[in-house]
C-alpha positions as CSV (number, residue, x, y, z in Angstrom):
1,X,41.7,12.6,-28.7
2,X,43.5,15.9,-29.1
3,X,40.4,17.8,-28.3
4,X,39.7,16.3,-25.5
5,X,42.9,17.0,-23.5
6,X,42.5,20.6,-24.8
7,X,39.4,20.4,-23.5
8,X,39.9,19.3,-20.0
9,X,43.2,21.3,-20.2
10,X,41.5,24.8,-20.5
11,X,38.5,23.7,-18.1
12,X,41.1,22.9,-15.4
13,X,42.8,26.4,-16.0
14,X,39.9,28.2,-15.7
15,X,39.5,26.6,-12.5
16,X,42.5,27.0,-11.1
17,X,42.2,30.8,-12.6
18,X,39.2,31.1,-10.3
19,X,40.5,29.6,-7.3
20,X,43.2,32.2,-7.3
21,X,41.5,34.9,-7.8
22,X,38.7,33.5,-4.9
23,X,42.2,32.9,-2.8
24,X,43.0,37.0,-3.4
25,X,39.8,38.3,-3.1
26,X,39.6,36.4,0.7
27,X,43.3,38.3,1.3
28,X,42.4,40.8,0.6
29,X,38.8,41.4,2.8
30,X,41.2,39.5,5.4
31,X,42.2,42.7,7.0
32,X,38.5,44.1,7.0
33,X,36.7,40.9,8.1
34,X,38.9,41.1,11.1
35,X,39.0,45.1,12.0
36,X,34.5,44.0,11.9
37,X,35.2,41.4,14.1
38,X,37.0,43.5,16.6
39,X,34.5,46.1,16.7
């Protein structure tokens, strides 16, 4: 029982750890996507 909250606790974390870092990575080329699009 324990193990599987653990389980589906850390899975969700790392999930949520990659979201945010996706979420930063796309703020981050925000300013370059849209100096490409302008040129």
């Amino acid at each position: 029982m324990y193990w599987e909250k653990s389980k589906v606790t850390a899975k969700s974390l790392q999930q949520a750890a990659f979201v945010e870092r996706n979420d930063q990575n796309s703020r981050s080329n925000a300013p370059h996507i849209a100096s490409a699009m302008q040129a």
